[in-house]
DRENDO-1510 file (C-alpha; in Angstrom, 1 decimal, always signed):
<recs>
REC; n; res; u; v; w
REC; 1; UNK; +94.2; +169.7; +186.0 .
REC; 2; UNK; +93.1; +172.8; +184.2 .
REC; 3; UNK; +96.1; +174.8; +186.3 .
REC; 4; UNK; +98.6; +172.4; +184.8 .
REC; 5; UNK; +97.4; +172.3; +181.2 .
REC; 6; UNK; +97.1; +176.1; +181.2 .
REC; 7; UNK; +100.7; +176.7; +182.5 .
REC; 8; UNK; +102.1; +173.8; +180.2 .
REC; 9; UNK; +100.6; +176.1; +176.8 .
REC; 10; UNK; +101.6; +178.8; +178.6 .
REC; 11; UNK; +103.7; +179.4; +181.2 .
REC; 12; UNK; +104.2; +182.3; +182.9 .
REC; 13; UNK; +102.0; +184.0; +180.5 .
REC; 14; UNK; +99.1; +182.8; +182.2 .
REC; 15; UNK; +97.6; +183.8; +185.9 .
REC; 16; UNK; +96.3; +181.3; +187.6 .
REC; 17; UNK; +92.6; +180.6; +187.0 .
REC; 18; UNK; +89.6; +181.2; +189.4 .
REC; 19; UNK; +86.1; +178.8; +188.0 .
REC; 20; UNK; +83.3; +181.5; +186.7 .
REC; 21; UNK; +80.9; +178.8; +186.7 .
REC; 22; UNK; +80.0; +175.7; +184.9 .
REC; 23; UNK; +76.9; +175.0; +182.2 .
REC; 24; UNK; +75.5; +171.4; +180.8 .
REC; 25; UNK; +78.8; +171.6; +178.2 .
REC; 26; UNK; +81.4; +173.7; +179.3 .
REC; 27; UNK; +83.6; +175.0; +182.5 .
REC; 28; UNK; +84.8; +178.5; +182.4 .
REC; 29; UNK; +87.4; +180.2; +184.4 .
REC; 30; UNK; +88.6; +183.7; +184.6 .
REC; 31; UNK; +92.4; +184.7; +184.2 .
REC; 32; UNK; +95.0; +187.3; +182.5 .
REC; 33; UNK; +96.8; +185.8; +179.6 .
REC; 34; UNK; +100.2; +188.3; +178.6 .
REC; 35; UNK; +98.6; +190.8; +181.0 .
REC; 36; UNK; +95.0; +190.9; +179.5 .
REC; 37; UNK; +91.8; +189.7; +181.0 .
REC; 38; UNK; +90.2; +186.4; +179.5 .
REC; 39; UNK; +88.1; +183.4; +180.0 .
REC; 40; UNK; +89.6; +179.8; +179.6 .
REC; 41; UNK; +86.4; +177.3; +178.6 .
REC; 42; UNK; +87.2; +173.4; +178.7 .
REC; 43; UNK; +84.4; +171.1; +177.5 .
REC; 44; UNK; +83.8; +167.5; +175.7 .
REC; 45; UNK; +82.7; +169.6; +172.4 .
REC; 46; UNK; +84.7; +171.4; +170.7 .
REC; 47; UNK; +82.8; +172.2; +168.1 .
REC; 48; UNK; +80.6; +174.7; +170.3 .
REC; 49; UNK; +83.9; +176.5; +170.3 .
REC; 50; UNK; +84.6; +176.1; +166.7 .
REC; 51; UNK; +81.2; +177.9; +166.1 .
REC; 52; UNK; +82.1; +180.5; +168.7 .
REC; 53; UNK; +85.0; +181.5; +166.8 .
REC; 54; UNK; +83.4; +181.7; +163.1 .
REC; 55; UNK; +81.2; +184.0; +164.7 .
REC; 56; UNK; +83.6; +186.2; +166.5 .
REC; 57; UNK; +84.5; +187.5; +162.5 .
REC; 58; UNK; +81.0; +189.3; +162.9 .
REC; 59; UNK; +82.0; +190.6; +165.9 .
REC; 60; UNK; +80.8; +194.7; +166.3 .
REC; 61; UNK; +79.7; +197.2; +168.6 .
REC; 62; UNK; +76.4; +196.2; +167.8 .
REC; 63; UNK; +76.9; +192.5; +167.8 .
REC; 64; UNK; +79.3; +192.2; +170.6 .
REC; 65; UNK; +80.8; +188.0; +170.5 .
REC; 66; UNK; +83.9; +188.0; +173.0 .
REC; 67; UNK; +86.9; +188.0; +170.7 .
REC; 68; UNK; +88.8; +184.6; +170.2 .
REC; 69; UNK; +92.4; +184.4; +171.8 .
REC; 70; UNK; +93.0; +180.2; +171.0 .
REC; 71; UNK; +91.6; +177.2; +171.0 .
REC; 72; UNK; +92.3; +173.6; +170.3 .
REC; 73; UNK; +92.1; +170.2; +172.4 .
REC; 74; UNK; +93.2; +169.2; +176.0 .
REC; 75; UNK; +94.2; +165.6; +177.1 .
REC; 76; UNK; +90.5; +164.6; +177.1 .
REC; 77; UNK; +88.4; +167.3; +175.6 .
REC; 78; UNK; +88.8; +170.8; +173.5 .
REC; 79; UNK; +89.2; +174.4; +175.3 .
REC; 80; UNK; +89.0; +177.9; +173.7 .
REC; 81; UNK; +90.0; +181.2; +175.2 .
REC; 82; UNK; +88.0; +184.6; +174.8 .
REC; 83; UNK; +89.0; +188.3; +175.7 .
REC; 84; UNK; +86.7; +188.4; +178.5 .
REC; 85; UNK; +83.1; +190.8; +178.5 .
REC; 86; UNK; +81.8; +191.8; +182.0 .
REC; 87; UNK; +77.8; +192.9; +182.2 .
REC; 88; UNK; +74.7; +191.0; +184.0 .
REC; 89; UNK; +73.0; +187.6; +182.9 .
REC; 90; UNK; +70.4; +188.6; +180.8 .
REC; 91; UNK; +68.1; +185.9; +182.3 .
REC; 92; UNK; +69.0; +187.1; +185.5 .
REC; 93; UNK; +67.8; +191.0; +185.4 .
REC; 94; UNK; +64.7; +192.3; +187.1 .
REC; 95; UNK; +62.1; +194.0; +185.2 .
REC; 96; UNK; +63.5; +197.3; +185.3 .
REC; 97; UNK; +66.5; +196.4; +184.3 .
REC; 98; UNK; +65.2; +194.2; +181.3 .
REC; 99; UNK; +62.9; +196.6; +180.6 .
REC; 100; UNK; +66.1; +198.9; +179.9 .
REC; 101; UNK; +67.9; +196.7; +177.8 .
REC; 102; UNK; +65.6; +195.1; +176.0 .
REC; 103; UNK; +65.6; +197.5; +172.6 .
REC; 104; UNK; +69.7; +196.8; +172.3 .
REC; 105; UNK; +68.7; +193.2; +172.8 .
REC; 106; UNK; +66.2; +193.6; +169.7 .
REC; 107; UNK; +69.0; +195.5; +168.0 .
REC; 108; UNK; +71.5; +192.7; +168.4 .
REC; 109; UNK; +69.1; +190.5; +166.9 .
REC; 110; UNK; +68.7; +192.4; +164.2 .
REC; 111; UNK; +72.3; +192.5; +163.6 .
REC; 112; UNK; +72.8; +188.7; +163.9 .
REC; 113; UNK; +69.8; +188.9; +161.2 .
REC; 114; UNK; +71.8; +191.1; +158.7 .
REC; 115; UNK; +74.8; +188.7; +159.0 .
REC; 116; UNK; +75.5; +187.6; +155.7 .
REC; 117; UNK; +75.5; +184.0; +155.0 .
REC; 118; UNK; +76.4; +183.6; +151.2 .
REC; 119; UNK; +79.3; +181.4; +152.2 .
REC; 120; UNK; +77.1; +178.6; +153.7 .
REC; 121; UNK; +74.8; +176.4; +152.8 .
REC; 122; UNK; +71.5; +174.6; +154.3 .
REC; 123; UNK; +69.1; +175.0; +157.0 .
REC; 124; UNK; +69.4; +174.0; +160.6 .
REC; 125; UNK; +72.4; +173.5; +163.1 .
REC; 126; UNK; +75.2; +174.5; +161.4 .
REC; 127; UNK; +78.8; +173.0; +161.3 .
REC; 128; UNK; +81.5; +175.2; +161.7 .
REC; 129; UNK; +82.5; +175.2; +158.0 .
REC; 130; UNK; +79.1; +176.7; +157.8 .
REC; 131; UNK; +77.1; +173.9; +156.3 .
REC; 132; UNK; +73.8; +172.7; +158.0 .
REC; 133; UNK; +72.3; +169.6; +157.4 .
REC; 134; UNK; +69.0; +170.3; +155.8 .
REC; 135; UNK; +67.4; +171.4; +152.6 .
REC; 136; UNK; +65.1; +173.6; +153.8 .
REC; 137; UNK; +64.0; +175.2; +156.9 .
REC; 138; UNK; +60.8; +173.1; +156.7 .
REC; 139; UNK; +62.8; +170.1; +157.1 .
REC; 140; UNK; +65.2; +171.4; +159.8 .
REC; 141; UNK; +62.2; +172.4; +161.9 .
REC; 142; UNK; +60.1; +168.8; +161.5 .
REC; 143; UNK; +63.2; +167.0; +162.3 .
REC; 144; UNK; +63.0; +167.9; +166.1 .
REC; 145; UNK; +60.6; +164.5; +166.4 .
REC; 146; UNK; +63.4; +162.3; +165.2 .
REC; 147; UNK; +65.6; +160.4; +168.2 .
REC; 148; UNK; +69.2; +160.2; +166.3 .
REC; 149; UNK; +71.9; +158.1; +167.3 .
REC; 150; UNK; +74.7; +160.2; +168.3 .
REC; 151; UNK; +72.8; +162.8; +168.5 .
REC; 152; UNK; +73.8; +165.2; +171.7 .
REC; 153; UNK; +70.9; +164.1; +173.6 .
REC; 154; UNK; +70.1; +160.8; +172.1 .
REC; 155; UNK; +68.2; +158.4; +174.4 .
REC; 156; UNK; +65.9; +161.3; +175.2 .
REC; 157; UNK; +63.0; +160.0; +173.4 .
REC; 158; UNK; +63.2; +156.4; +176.0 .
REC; 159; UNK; +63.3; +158.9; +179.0 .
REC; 160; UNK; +60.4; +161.1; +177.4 .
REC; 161; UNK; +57.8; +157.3; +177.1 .
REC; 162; UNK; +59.1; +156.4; +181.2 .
REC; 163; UNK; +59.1; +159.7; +182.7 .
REC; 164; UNK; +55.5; +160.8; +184.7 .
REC; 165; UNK; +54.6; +162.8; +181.9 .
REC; 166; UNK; +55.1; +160.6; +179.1 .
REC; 167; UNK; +55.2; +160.8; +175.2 .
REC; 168; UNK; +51.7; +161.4; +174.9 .
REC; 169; UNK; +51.3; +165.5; +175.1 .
REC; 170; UNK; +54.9; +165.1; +173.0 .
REC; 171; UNK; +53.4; +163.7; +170.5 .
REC; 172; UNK; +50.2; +165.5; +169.7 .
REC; 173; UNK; +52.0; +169.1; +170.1 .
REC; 174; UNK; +54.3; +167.3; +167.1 .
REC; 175; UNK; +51.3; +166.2; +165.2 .
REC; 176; UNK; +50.3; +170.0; +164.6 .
REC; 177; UNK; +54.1; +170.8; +163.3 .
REC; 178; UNK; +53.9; +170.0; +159.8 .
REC; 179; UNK; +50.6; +172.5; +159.6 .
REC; 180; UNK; +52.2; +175.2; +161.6 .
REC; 181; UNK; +55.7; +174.8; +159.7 .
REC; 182; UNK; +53.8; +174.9; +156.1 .
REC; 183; UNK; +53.7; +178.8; +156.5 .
REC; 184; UNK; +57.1; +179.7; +157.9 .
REC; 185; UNK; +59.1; +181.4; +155.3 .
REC; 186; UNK; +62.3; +179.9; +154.3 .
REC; 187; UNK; +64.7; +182.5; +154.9 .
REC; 188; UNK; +68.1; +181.2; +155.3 .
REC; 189; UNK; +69.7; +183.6; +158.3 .
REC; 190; UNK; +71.6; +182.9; +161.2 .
REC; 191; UNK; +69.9; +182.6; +164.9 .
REC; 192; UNK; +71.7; +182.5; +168.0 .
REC; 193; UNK; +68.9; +179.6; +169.4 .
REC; 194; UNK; +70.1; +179.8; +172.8 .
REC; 195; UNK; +69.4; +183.3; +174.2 .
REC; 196; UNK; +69.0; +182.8; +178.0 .
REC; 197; UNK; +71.0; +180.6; +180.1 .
REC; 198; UNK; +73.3; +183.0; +181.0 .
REC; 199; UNK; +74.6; +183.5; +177.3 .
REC; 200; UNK; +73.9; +187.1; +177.0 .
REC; 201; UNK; +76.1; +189.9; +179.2 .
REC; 202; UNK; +74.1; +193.4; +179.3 .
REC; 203; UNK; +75.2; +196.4; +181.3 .
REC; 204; UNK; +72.6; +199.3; +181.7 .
REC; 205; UNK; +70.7; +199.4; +178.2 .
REC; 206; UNK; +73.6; +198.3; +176.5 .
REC; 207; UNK; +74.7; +194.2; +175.6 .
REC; 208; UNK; +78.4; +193.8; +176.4 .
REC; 209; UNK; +78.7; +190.1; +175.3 .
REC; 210; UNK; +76.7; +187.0; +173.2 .
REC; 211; UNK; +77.7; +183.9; +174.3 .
REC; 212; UNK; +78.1; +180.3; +173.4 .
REC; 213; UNK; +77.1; +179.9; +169.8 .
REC; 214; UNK; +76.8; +176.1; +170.0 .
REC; 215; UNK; +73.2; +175.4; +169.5 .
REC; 216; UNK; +73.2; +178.4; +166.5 .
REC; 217; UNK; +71.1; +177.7; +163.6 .
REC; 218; UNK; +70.7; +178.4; +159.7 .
REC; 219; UNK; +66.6; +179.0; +159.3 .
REC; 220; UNK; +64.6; +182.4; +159.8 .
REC; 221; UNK; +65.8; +184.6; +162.4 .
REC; 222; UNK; +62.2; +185.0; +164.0 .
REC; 223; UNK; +63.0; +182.4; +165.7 .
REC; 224; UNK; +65.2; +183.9; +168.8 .
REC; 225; UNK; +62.4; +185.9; +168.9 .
REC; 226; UNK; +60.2; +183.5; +169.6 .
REC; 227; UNK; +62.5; +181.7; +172.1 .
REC; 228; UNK; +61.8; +185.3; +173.9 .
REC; 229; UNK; +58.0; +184.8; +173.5 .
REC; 230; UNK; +58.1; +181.4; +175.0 .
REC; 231; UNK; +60.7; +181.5; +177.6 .
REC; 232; UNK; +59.1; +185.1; +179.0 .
REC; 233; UNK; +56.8; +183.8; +181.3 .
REC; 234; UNK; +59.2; +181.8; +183.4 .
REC; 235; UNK; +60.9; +184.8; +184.1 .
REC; 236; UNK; +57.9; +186.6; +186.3 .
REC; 237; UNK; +59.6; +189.6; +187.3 .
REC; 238; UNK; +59.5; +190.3; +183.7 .
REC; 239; UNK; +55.7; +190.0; +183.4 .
REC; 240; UNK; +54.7; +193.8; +182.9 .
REC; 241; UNK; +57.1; +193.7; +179.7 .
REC; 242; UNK; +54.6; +193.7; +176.5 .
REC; 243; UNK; +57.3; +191.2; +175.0 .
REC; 244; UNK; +55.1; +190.6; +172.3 .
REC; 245; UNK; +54.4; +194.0; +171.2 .
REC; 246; UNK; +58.0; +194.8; +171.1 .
REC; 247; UNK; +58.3; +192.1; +168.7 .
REC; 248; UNK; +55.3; +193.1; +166.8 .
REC; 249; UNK; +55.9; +189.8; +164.5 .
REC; 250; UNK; +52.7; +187.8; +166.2 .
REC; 251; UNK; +53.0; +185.4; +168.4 .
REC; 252; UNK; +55.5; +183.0; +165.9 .
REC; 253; UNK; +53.7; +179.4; +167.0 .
REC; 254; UNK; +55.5; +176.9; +164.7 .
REC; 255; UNK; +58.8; +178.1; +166.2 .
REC; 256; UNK; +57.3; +178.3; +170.0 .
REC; 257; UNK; +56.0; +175.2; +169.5 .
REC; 258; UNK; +59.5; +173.7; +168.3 .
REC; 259; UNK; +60.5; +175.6; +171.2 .
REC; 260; UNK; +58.5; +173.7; +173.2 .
REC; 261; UNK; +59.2; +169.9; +172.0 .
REC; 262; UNK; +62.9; +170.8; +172.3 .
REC; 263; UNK; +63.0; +171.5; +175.8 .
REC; 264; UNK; +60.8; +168.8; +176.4 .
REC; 265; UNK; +63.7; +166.5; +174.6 .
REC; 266; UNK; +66.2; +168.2; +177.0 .
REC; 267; UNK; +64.5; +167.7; +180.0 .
REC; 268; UNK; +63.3; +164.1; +179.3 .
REC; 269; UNK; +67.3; +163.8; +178.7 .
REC; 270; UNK; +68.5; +165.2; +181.9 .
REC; 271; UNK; +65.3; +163.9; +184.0 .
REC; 272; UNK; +64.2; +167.0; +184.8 .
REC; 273; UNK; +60.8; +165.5; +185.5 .
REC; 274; UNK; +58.7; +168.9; +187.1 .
REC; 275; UNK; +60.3; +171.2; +184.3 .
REC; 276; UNK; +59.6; +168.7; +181.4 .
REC; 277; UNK; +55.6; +168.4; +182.9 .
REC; 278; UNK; +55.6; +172.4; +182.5 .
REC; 279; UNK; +57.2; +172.3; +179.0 .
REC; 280; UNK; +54.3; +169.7; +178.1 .
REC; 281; UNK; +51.7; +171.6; +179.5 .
REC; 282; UNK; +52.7; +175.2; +177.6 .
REC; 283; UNK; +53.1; +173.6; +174.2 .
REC; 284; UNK; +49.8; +172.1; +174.5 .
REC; 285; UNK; +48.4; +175.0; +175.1 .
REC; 286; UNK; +50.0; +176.9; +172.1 .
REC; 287; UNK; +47.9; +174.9; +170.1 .
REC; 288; UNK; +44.8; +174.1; +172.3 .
</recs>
């Protein structure tokens, strides 16, 4: 299927396509397009790819997003195509080789930080006309308690009350948000929100590509790094890295504990029962 919708757009333009893999979202494959290397990516959300391609305009050396070829919709979903990036999976590099890369990685952060976002408004996942949904960053951040219909993930708070670990260490990591969230500044900058899961491309110290843009958010741009701070000890070839004195911001709790409850939503979701008990048990301990 993905053959015959490429060569229908296309034709003999296009070579035929060889799968790179496949996330929660989106199927990519690799290709040449008018003799020039690129990755097709077909998925039931096309506004991940929307987002993808208002951030390619910030595209740089420094803040390498792949840039955007086309896009539109398929018979029954949305594809985009991107000039393809080579490197290694960030999440996948030992701790040599993170070690290495991680100042770049800082530095790209820092450039997603000095993006500016004058032509937006509000806080939390953005739209790709730029708007976000909430008035302030406080809001945003509290809302990750709330179960919405239509939401991405929606039925995720039934799965969290029946699955082994229940609702119940949910529910009092929540209870400390509103006290943790009181003291988070509300800057309005972009962040990435989704660092690992093979999203970032590196290649010696250097990042070669930044991924899938679809869970971006408008709020303070600490918060990638504390998706670094929390995420860093699952990775435990990565565990003689002072992570958090390369960040030198302290150790960012409202956001880890966000952190935290999210991927406890996700995993409730998609009945990952052993990874949601770990999620539980880490967040508790953030604030224990």
């Amino acid at each position: 299927m993905i053959e015959n919708f490429l060569r229908r757009r296309y034709g003999d333009r296009a070579t035929t396509p060889s799968p790179l893999g496949a996330g929660e979202w989106s199927s990519a494959y690799a290709l040449k397009l008018d003799g020039r290397e690129v990755v097709a990516r077909f998925g039931q959300h096309g506004e991940d790819y929307a987002k993808d391609r208002r951030m390619a305009r910030h595209r740089s050396a420094a803040l390498p997003v792949p840039e955007f070829v086309d896009s539109g919709e398929t018979e029954d979903g949305y594809f985009a195509i991107t000039r393809r990036a080579y490197g290694d999976f960030l999440d996948e590099l030992d701790g040599d080789a993170m070690n290495a890369v991680l100042p770049a990685t800082l530095a790209m952060l820092d450039e997603v930080r000095r993006i500016d976002v004058s032509d937006t408004t509000g806080y939390g996942p953005w739209r790709p006309d730029g708007s976000a949904p909430f008035a302030t960053w406080a809001d945003a951040l509290l809302d990750i308690v709330n179960d919405e219909p239509g939401g991405r993930i929606h039925g995720w708070r039934a799965a969290l009350e029946s699955s082994p670990t229940g609702a119940g260490p949910f529910d009092e990591a929540a209870a400390a948000l509103p006290e943790l969230v009181a003291d988070c500044p509300d800057r309005r900058e972009i962040i990435h929100g989704d660092l690992l899961y093979r999203n970032v491309l590196v290649s010696g110290d250097r990042v070669t590509a930044v991924l899938d843009w679809g869970n971006s958010l408008h709020g303070d741009a600490d918060y990638d790094l504390a998706w670094l701070l929390y995420w860093w000890p699952w990775y435990p070839a990565w565990r003689d890295i002072d992570i958090a004195g390369m960040i030198g911001r302290g150790p960012l709790l409202a956001y880890q504990v966000h952190i935290g409850l999210d991927a406890q939503a996700y995993c409730a979701h998609t009945g990952r029962w052993d990874l949601l008990a770990r999620n539980a048990a880490q967040t508790l301990a953030l604030i224990g």
